[in-house]
Structures are given as C-alpha cells and as structure tokens.
C-alpha positions in Angstrom: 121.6 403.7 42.4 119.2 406.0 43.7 119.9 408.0 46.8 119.7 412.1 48.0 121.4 414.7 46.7 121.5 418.0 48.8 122.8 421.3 46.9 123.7 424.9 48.4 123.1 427.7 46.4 124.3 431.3 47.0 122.9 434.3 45.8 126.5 435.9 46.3 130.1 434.3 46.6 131.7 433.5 49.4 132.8 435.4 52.1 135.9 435.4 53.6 136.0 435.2 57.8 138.4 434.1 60.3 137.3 431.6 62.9 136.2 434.0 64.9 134.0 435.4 62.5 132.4 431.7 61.4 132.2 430.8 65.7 130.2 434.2 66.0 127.9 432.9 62.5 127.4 429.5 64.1 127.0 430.9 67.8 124.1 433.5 66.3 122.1 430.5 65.0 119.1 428.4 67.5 121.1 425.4 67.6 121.1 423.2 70.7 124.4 423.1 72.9 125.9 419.8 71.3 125.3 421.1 67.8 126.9 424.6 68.4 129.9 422.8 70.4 130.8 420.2 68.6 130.7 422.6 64.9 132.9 425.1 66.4 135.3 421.9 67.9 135.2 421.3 64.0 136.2 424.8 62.4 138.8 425.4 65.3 140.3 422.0 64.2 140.2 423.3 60.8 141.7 426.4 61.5 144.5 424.7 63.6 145.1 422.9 60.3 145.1 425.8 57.8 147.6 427.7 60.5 150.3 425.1 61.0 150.5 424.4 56.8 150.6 428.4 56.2 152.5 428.8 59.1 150.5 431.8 60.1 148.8 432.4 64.0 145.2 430.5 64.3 143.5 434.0 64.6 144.9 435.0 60.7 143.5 432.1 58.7 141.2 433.1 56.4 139.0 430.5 55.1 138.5 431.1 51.8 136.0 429.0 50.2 136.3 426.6 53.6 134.6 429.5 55.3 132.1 430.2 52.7 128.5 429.6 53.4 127.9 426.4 51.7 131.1 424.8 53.8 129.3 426.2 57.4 126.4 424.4 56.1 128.3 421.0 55.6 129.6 420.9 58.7 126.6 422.4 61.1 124.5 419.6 59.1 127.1 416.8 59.8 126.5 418.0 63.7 122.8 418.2 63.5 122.9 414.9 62.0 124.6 413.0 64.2 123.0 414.7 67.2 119.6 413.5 65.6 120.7 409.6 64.8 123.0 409.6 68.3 124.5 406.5 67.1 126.9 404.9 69.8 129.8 404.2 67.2 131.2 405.2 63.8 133.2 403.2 61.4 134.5 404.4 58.3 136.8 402.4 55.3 140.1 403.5 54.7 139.7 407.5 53.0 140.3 408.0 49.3 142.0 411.0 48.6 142.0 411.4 44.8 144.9 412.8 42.6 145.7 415.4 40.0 145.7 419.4 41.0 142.8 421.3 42.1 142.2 424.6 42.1 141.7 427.2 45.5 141.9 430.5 47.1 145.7 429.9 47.2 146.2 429.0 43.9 146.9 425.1 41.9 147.5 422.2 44.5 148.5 419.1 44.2 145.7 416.6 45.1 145.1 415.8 48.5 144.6 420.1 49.9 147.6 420.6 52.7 145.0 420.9 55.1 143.4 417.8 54.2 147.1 416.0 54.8 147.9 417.2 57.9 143.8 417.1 59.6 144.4 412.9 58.1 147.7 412.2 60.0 147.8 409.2 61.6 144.7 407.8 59.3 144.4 405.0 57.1 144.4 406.5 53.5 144.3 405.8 49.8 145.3 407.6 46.9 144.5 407.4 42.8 140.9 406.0 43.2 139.7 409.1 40.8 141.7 412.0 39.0 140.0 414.4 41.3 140.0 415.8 44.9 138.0 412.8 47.1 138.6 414.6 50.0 138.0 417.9 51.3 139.9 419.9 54.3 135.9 420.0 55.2 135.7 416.3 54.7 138.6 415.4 56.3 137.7 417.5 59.9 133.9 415.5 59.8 135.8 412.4 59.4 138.0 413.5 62.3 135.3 414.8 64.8 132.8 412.1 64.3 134.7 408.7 63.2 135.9 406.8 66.4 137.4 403.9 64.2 139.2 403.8 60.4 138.6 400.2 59.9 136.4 397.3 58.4 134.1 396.2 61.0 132.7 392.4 61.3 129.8 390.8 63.1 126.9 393.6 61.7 123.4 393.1 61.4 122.3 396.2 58.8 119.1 397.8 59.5 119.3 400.7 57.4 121.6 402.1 54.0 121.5 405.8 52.5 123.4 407.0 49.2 124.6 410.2 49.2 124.8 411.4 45.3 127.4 413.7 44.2 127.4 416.2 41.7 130.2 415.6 39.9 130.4 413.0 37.0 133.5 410.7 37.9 134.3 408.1 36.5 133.1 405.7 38.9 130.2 406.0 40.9 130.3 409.8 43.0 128.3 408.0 45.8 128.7 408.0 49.7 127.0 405.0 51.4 126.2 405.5 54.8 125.0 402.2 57.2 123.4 401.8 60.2 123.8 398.6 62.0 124.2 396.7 65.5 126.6 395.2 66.9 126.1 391.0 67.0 126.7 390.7 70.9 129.6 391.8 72.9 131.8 392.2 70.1 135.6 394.1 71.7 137.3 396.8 69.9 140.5 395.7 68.6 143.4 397.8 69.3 147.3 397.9 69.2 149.7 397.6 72.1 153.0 399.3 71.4 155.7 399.0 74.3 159.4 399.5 75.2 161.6 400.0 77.7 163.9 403.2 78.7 166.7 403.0 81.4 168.8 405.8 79.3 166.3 408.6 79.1 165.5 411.6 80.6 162.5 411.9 82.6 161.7 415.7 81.8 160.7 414.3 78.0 158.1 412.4 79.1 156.0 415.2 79.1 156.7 416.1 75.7 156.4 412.6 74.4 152.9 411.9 76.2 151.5 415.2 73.9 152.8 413.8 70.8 151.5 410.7 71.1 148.2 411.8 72.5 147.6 414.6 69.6 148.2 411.9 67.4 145.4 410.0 68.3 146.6 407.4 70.7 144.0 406.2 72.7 146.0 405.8 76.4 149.7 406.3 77.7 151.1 405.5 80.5 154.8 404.8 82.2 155.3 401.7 84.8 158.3 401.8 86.5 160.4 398.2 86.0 163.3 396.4 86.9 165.7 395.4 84.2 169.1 393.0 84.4 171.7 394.1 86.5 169.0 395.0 88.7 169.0 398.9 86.5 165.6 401.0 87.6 163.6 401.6 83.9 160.9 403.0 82.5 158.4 400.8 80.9 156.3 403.2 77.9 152.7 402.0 77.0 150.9 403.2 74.3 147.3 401.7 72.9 145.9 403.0 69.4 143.9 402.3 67.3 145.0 399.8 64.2 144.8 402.5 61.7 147.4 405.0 64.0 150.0 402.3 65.0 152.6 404.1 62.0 152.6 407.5 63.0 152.8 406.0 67.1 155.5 404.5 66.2 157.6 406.7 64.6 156.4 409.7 67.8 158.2 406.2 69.9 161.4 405.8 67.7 162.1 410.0 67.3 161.4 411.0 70.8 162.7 408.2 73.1 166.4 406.4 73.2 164.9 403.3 72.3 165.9 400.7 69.6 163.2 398.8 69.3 159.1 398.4 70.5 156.9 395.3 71.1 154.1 395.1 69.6 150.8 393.2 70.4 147.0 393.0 69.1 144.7 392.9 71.8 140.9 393.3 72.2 139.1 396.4 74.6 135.9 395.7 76.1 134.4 400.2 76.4 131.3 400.9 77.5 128.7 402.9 75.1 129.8 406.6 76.1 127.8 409.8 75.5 128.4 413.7 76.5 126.1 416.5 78.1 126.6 419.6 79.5 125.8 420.8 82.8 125.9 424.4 83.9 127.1 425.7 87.2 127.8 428.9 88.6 131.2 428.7 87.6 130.3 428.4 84.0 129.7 425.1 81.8 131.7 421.5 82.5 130.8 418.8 79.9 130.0 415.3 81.6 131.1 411.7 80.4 128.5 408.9 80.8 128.7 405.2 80.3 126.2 402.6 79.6 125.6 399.3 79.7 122.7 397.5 78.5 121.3 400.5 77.9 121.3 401.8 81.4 123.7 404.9 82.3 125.7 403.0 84.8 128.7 405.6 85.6 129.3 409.7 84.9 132.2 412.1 85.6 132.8 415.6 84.8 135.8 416.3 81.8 138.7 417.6 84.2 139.8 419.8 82.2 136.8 421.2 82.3 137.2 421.6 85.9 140.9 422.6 86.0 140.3 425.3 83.7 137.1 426.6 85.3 138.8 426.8 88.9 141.5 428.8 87.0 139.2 431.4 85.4 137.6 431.8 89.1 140.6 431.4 91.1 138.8 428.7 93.2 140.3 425.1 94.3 139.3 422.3 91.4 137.4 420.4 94.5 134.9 423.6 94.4 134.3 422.6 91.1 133.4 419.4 91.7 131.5 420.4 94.6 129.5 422.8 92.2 128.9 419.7 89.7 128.0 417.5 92.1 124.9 419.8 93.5 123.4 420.6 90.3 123.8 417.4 89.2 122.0 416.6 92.6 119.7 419.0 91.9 118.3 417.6 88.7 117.7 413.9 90.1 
C-alpha cells in the first residue's frame, strides 16, 4: 500500500510547558481563528486529562513529551486539516488501543497511557490488536475533538481514500485509512433513547446528574414531569446518546438516581449539516451555530454561553449581548 508519511524532526528534545505555555506557542503563530480555537479546545482537554489521572491542578501539568514540539504539530495540523476539508461529518471504527508497556516521562505504563483511558471514556474501544501503544493521549483528544460518531456507517458513496504510513514496523499493517464520502440521501443518525422514571428522588440532584451525563457525551437531557399509579407526581429522565456511549449513560443513570431499572429504545435523528464562526462585538468574541439544509444556511444562533459569560465579564444583561450580536451580525448582511 502506498500512502504519505509525514515525520517531525527536532534539532533539540522536547521541551517541557504547561498549557499555558503551549496556548501562548499556538496563540503566537498566524493561524486563522478556528484553527487557533479549536487546537487550544484540544490541549486544554488534554490537560484536563493529565490533571484528573495525576491528580494535580490543570495549571501543574507538565506535558512531557505531549507538549513537545512534534505533539503541537500533530494536533495544530489535525485543526488545519479539518478547517481546509470542512467536511460536515466524521465517522471513525471502534479505537484500537494496543497492549504491552510503554515507556514515558513518568516512567513504564501499562498500554493504553492513563490519559488516553480517561480522554476515551464513554468510547467504543478495542484492545490486543498489536503488542504496542495504538493510541496516543494525542490521538485520543483528535479523536475526541473532531469525531462526531464511533460507529460503522452504511449508505456511502466514496469519492476519495488516503493512507497514512507509520513508522513503526508492526506486525500488521501501521496504516491509517482516511475516506471521504457522501451520504446516499437523507440518511438519519441513529441514536439511543435511555429513560426512567423517579417519584423517590430528590430534585436538588438533578443538577448534578444533568453534568454527568452531559460530560459524558450524551447528546440531550431533559426531565418531563408525569403521572404515575396512585395518581404519585414523577419525574420522567431522558437521555439520547450516541450508540457507542449508551454503557457509561447508563451506569451515570443507575449510580446517581433511585431507579431500578431504564427503558431503552433505538431511534433515528434527522440534524441539520451544522457549522461554527465567530463574530466579534464590543463585548468581546461569541461563536455562532449555523444550520443548513440543501446546502443553504437556513437558521443561526449565538453559543449562550458565550453570551452568559460575556454579560458577566461586563456586568451587562445577557439581552445586551444579544443585542450587540444581532447588530454586527446586521451589519455584515
């Protein structure tokens, strides 16, 4: 198989920074906004990752080889490159991890990296394929920025496939295929709906139970109030994910709520193609969502939190936020 292989090769060894060290690198370079956003989104997750498994504050972690030069390069290339392609979906197979030990800045670890485990939570996973790490903590975050769904995919017409060579001599192919295709027709996103009912429960967990299950990649939740026999007031919990994070959602259900069991159903999700920008106001910089259908941008909102936290920095009502958006946005049209 023939395909590209792209090496990095210092003069000197690595450097060790803390995030805010790699934000100022990547910040100091002429990249456009998406590309600087979305590779500091990437080393923050990292970082978040490195701190909870060393149990250490976010502004401690040092990445070691992660934070080396060739390791900034992977993941501001992964961002150039998917702001170049702008491809409206990505798919990826189940991971493969590897096995055996491997060797890092904090000494022998068992294969998969800590980091790597706890950045994959909630992701569709395999283990043994190779008797070497398959998986990088680096990996692992580009997987988790970019890939909107762990799972085959049916109904493709392939236009284009790249191979990706690796360095290393396994012992099966070291080769990433990459392929573009489109999507025959209207084709729906499949997705799980996990629900239960709670007439026993607390209310004030809610809160903490909507986070979990949200960090952990579910897709939407939401509470319905219901009736149940005897006439007793309930709660009815909701939660949609995707098929690869139905485990870890249902454990989050069975350890943080009083119930003894949760329905389960498969369903199909009709989305619109969604993109990002940025607009820039007065107030500072509010990133807008924008659907599409057919091709034509049919619908656009600002990120609240965007907004919330903006109207907090400048001690000004959310709506003067909005307000703000809508006149640049005016503005440019």
């Amino acid at each position: 198989i023939s395909g590209t292989r792209f090496e990095v090769t210092l003069r000197e060894g690595g450097q060790h920074r803390r995030l805010e060290d790699v934000i100022a690198l990547i910040q100091s370079g002429r990249f456009n906004e998406y590309v600087e956003n979305t590779s500091i989104n990437m080393f923050t997750r990292l970082a978040q990752a490195e701190s909870k498994v060393h149990g250490i504050p976010i502004e401690d972690v040092h990445f070691h080889e992660l934070g080396a030069t060739d390791s900034v390069i992977d993941i501001v290339g992964a961002a150039i490159c998917m702001d170049i392609m702008k491809f409206g979906k990505v798919f990826s197979s189940s991971v493969e991890l590897g096995s055996g030990f491997a060797e890092c800045a904090h000494g022998t670890f068992p294969v998969p990296a800590p980091a790597t485990m706890e950045l994959l939570k909630g992701v569709p996973v395999k283990m043994g394929g190779i008797q070497s790490e398959a998986t990088t903590p680096t990996g692992a975050t580009i997987l988790r920025e970019f890939v909107d769904e762990f799972a085959e995919r049916f109904g493709l017409t392939i236009s284009k496939v790249g191979y990706g060579i690796g360095k290393r001599d396994n012992r099966i192919p070291n080769v990433l295929r990459a392929i573009v295709a489109e999507i025959d027709g209207e084709i729906p996103d499949m997705a799980i709906l996990l629900e239960c009912n709670l007439d026993d429960m607390n209310p004030e967990l809610y809160e903490n139970l909507m986070e979990e299950l949200f960090s952990n990649g579910a897709s939407d939740v939401f509470l319905t109030p219901v009736t149940m026999k005897k006439t007793r007031p309930a709660t009815k919990l909701s939660v949609l994910v995707k098929p690869g994070l139905e485990q870890s959602a249902l454990e989050i259900i069975f350890k943080e709520t009083t119930t003894l069991g949760i329905r389960r159903q498969a369903i199909e999700k009709y989305s619109l193609y969604r993109d990002e920008s940025i607009v820039r106001t007065k107030y500072g910089i509010v990133r807008m969502k924008h659907g599409y259908l057919h091709g034509a941008k049919i619908k656009s909102k600002p990120e609240y939190e965007d907004c919330k936290l903006l109207a907090r920095a400048n001690s000004v009502p959310i709506s003067a936020i909005y307000d703000e958006i809508n006149r640049v946005v005016g503005d440019k049209d």
